[in-house]
C-alpha positions as CSV (number, residue, x, y, z in Angstrom):
1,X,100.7,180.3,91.7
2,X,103.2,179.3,88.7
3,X,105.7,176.9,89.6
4,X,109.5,176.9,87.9
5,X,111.2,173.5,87.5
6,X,114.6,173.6,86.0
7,X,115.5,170.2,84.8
8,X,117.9,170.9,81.7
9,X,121.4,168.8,83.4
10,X,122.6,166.0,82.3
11,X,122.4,163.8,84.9
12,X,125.9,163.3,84.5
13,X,126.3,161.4,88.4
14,X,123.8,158.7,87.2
15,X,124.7,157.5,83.7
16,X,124.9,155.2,81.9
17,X,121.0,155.5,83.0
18,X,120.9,159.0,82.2
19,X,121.9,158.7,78.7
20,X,118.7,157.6,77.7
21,X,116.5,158.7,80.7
22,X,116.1,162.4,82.3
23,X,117.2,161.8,85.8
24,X,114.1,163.3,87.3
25,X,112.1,160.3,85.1
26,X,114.0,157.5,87.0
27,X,111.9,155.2,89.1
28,X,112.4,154.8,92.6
29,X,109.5,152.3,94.2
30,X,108.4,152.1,91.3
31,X,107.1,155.9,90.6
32,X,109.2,158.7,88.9
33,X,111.2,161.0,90.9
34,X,109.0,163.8,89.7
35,X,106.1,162.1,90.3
36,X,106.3,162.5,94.0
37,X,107.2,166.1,93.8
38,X,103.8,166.8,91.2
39,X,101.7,164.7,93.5
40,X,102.3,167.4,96.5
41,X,101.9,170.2,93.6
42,X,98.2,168.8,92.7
43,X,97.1,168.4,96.4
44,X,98.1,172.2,97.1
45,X,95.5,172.8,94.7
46,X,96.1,176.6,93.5
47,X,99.1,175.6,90.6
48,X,97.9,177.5,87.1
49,X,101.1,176.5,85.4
50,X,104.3,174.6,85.3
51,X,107.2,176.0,83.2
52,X,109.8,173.3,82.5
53,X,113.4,174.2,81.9
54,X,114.9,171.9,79.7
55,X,117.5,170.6,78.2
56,X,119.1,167.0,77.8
57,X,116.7,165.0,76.6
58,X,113.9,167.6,76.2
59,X,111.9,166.0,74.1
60,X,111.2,163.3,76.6
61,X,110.7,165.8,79.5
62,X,107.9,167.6,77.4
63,X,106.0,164.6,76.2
64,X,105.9,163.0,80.1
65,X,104.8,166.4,81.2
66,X,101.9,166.5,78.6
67,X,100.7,163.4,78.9
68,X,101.5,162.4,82.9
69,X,100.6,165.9,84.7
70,X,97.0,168.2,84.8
71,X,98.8,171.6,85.0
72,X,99.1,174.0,81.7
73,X,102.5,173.4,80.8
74,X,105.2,175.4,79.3
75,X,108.9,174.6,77.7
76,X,111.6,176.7,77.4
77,X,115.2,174.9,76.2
78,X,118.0,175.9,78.2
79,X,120.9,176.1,75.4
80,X,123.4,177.8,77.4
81,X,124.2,175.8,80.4
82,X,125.3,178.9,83.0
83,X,123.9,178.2,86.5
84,X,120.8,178.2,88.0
85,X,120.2,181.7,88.0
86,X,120.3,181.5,84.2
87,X,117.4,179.1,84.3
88,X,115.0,180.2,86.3
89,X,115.7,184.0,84.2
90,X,114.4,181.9,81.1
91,X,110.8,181.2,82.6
92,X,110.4,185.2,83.3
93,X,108.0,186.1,80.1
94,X,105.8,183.7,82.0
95,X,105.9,184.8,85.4
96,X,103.7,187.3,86.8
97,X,102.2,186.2,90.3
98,X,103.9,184.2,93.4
99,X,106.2,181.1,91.9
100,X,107.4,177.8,93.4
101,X,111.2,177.0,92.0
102,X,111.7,173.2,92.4
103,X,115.0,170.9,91.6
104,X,113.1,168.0,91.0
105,X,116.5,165.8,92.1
106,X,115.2,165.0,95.5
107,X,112.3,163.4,97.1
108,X,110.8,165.9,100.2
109,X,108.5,165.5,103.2
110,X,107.2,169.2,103.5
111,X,104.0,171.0,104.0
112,X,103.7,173.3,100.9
113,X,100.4,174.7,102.0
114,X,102.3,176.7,104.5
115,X,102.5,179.0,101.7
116,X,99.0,180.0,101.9
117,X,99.3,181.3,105.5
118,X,102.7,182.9,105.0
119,X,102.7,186.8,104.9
120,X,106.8,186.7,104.0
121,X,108.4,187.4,100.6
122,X,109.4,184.1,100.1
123,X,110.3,180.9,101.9
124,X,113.2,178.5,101.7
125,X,113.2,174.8,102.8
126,X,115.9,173.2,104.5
127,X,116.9,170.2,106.4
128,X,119.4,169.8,109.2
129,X,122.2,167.1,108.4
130,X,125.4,166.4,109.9
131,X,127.8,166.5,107.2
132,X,127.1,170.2,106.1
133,X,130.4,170.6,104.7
134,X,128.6,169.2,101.1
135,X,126.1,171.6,101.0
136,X,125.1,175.1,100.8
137,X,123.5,176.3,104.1
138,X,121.3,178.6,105.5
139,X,121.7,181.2,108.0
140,X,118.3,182.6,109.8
141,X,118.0,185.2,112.6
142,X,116.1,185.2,115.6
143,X,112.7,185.7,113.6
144,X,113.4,182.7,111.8
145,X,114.2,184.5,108.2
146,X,117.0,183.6,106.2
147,X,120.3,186.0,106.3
148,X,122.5,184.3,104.6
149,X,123.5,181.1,102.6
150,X,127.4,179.9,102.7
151,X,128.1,177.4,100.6
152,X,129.9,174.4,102.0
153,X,131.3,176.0,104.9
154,X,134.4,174.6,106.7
155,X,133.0,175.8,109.9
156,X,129.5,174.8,111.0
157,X,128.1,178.3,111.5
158,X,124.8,176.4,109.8
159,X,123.3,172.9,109.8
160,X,120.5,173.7,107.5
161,X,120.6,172.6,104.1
162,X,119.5,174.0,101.4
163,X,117.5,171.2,99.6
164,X,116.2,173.6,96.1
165,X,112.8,173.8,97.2
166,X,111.4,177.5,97.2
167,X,108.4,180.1,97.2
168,X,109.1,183.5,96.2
169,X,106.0,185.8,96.9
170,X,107.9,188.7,95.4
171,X,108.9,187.8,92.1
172,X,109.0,191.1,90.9
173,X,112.3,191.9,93.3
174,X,112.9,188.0,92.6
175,X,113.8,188.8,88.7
176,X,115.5,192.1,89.8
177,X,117.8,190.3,92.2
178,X,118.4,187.4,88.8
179,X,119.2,190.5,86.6
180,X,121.8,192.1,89.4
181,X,123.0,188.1,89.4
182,X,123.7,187.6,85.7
183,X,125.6,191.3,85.6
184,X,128.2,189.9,87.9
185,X,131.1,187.7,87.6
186,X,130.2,184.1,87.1
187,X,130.6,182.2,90.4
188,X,133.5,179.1,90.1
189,X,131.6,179.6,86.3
190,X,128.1,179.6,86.8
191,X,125.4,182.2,88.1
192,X,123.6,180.7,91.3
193,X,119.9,181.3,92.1
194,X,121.3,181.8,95.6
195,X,122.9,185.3,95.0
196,X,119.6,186.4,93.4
197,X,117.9,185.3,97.1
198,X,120.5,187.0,99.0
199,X,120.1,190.5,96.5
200,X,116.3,190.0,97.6
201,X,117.5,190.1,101.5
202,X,120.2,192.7,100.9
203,X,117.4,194.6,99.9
204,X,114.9,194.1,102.7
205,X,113.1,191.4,101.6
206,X,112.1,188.5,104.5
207,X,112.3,185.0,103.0
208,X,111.6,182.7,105.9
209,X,113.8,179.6,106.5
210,X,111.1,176.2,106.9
211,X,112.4,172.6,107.9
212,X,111.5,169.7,106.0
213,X,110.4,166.4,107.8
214,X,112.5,164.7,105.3
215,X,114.6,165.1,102.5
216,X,116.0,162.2,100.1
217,X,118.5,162.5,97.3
218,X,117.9,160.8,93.7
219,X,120.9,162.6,92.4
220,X,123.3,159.6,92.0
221,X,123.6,156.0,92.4
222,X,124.1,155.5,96.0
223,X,121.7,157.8,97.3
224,X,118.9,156.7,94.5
225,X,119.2,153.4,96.2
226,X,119.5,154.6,99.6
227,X,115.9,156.7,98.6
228,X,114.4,153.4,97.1
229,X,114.4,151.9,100.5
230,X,113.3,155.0,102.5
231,X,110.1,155.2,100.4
232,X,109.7,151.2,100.7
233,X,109.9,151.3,104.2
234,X,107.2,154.7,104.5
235,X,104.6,152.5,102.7
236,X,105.8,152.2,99.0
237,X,106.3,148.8,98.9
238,X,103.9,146.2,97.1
239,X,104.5,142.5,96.8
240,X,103.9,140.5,94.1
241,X,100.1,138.8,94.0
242,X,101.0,135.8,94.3
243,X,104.5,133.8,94.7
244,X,105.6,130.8,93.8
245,X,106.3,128.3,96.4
246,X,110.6,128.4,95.0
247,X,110.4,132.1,95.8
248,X,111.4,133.6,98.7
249,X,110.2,137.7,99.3
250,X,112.3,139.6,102.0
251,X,110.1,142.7,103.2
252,X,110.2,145.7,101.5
253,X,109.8,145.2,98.1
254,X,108.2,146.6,95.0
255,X,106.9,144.3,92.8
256,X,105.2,145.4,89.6
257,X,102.4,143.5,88.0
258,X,103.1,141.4,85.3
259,X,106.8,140.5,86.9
260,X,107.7,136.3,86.6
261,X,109.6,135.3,89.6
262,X,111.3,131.8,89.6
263,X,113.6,130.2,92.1
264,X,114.6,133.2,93.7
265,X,114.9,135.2,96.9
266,X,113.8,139.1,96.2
267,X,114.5,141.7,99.3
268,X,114.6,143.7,101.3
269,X,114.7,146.9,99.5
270,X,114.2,145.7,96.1
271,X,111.9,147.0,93.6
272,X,111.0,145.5,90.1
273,X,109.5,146.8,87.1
274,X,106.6,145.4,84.4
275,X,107.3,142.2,82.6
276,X,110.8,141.5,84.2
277,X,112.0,138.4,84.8
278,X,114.1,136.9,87.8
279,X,114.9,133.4,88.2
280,X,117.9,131.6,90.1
281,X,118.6,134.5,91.7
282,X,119.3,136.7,94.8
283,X,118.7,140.5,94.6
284,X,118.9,142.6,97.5
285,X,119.1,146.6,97.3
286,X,118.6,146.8,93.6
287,X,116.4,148.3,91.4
288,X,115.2,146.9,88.3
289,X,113.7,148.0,85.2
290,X,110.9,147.0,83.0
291,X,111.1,144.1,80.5
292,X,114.7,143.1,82.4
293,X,115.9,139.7,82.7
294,X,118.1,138.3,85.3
295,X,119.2,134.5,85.5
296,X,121.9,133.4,87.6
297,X,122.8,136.4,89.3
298,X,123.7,137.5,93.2
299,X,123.2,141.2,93.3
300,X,123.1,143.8,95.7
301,X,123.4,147.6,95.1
302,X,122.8,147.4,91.6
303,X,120.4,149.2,88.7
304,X,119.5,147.5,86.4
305,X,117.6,149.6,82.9
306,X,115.0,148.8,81.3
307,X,115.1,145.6,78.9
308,X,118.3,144.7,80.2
309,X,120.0,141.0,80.0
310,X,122.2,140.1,83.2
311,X,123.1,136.5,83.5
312,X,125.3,134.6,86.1
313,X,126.9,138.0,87.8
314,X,127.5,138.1,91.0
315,X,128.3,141.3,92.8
316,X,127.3,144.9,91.9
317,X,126.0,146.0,88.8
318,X,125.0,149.1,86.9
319,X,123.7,148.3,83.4
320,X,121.8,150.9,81.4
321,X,118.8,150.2,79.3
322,X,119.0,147.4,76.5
323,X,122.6,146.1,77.6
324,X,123.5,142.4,78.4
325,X,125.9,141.2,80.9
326,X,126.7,137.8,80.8
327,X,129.1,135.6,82.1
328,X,130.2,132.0,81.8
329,X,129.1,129.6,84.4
C-alpha cells in the first residue's frame, strides 16, 4: 500500500506557532502530531511509500520525513492552494496500488489493519459527536457503506464525522472520480476530496463507513491542549526523575529529561520540553517548548514555543518560538 498525506496549509488556526513550525510537527505529550499517526502506519506493516503534499514550510516537512520516518518517501509542493481534491490529484504519477489518504491534523484510535480483511472499494473513518453541525458527515445504508457525505448539516440526518482518515482500494475509479471533481465548479472555492468519494459511489463503488474509538483534534489552540491531556491521561505522561523537595508535580504531566524545576507546582495536564526551565511558578494546562524559560508566572491554557522567555505573567499566554514576555513585578 502507498499512503497520501496532504500537509501543504498553513496552519493558519495555530499561529504565531505555525509561523515557524508545520502544524502537523507540533508536540503534544511531548511527541509530534504526526508521529502518532506514522507509528500506526509502521505497525500495519505493508506501507512501500509515503507521498507528502507540501507546502508551507516544506522544507521542514521533507527533512523530518527523511530523517524521523522508515518509509520511501516522496515530495510534491502544492503551489496552488485549491482544495483537497487538488492535493491528493498531485501524488497520482505515484500511485498505482490501494492508498491510505491521511490529514495528519488529528490524533486517532482506529484499527487500520481492518484494511487487510476488507473486500470493499474503500473505507472511510468516522466518529460520532454531538455537535455535528461543524463537520462534514456521513450517511451509510443498511450494509454499513457510505451513501452520502453532507457537510455541516442543519438537521442531524448524521452523527458521524468525517475525521480525513481513508483507504481507497480502487484508486483507479479514485483518480477518475478527482478528474470529474476538478472539471466542476469550485465548491465555496475549493475542490473537496469528498465529491471525488461520492463520484466513486455514484458509480457503484462500496466504500464502507468504520468508527474510530477515538478521535482528537490538534488543529487549533484549544483543542491542541484539550488533546495534550487526553494523551496524558491514556498513558503519555512521564514525570520528571527526580524533583526537588520546593516542587510540587500534579498528575499528568510530561516532563522531558534535561528540564530544571525550581519552586514550582507543574500539573495536571502539563507537558514540558528539553532544557526548559520553570521556577516560581504555577502551570497548569500548558504546553511548553524546548529551551523555554518561565519565572514568575501563573499560567493555565497557554503554549509556550520553543526558546521562549516569559517572566511574571499571570493568566493565559500564547508566545511563539524565541519571543519574551515580561512584565514588571
Amino acid at each position: 500500500m502507498k499512503v497520501i498525506i496532504p500537509l501543504a496549509g498553513k496552519g493558519t488556526r495555530l499561529r504565531p506557532h505555525t509561523h515557524i513550525t508545520p502544524k502537523p510537527m507540533l508536540k503534544i505529550a511531548g511527541k509530534p502530531v504526526i508521529d502518532y499517526v506514522m507509528d500506526d502506519l509502521e505497525r500495519l506493516g505493508t506501507i512501500e511509500q509515503v507521498i507528502y503534499i507540501t507546502g508551507h514550510l516544506k522544507e521542514k516537512v521533507e527533512d523530518y520525513a527523511r530523517t524521523h520516518f522508515p518509509f520511501d518517501s516522496k515530495f510534491i509542493e502544492q503551489k496552488v492552494q485549491d482544495g483537497t481534491a487538488g492535493a491528493v490529484a498531485l501524488a497520482r504519477p505515484y500511485v498505482d496500488q490501494p492508498v491510505f489518504i491521511i490529514f495528519v491534523d488529528t490524533i486517532f484510535d482506529a484499527d487500520l489493519s481492518v484494511v487487510k480483511r476488507s473486500d470493499a472499494d474503500g473505507i472511510i473513518w468516522v466518529k460520532t459527536v454531538e455537535d455535528y453541525q461543524r463537520f462534514g458527515v456521513v450517511v451509510s445504508d443498511k450494509d454499513g457503506n457510505m451513501t452520502k457525505i453532507v457537510e455541516k448539516p442543519s438537521t442531524p440526518i448524521s452523527k458521524r464525522a468525517n475525521i480525513g482518515l481513508y483507504y481507497i482500494k480502487n484508486w483507479k475509479l479514485l483518480y477518475e472520480g478527482i478528474d470529474w471533481t476538478l472539471k466542476q465548479p469550485k465548491n465555496k472555492g475549493e475542490y473537496y476530496l469528498t465529491d471525488a468519494f461520492q463520484y466513486m459511489i455514484d458509480h457503484g463503488a462500496k466504500i464502507q463507513v468504520v468508527d474510530v474509538a477515538g478521535w482528537y483534534d490538534a488543529g487549533e489552540t484549544g483543542t491542541l491542549l484539550e488533546t495534550n491531556r487526553t494523551m496524558l491521561e491514556k498513558g503519555r505522561s512521564r514525570r520528571p526523575s527526580s524533583i526537588p523537595a520546593d516542587v510540587h508535580v500534579v498528575e499528568p504531566v510530561y516532563v522531558e529529561d534535561g528540564v530544571t524545576l525550581k519552586a514550582s507546582t507543574i500539573g495536571p495536564n502539563v507537558s514540558i520540553g528539553a532544557g526548559s526551565t520553570i521556577e516560581g511558578s504555577t502551570l497548569r494546562d500548558t504546553i511548553v517548548g524546548t529551551g523555554a524559560k518561565i519565572s514568575g508566572a501563573t499560567l493555565n491554557g497557554s503554549l509556550i514555543g520553543d526558546a521562549a522567555v516569559v517572566d511574571g505573567v499571570r493568566g493565559q499566554v500564547n508566545v511563539s518560538d524565541h519571543s519574551v514576555v515580561r512584565v514588571e513585578r
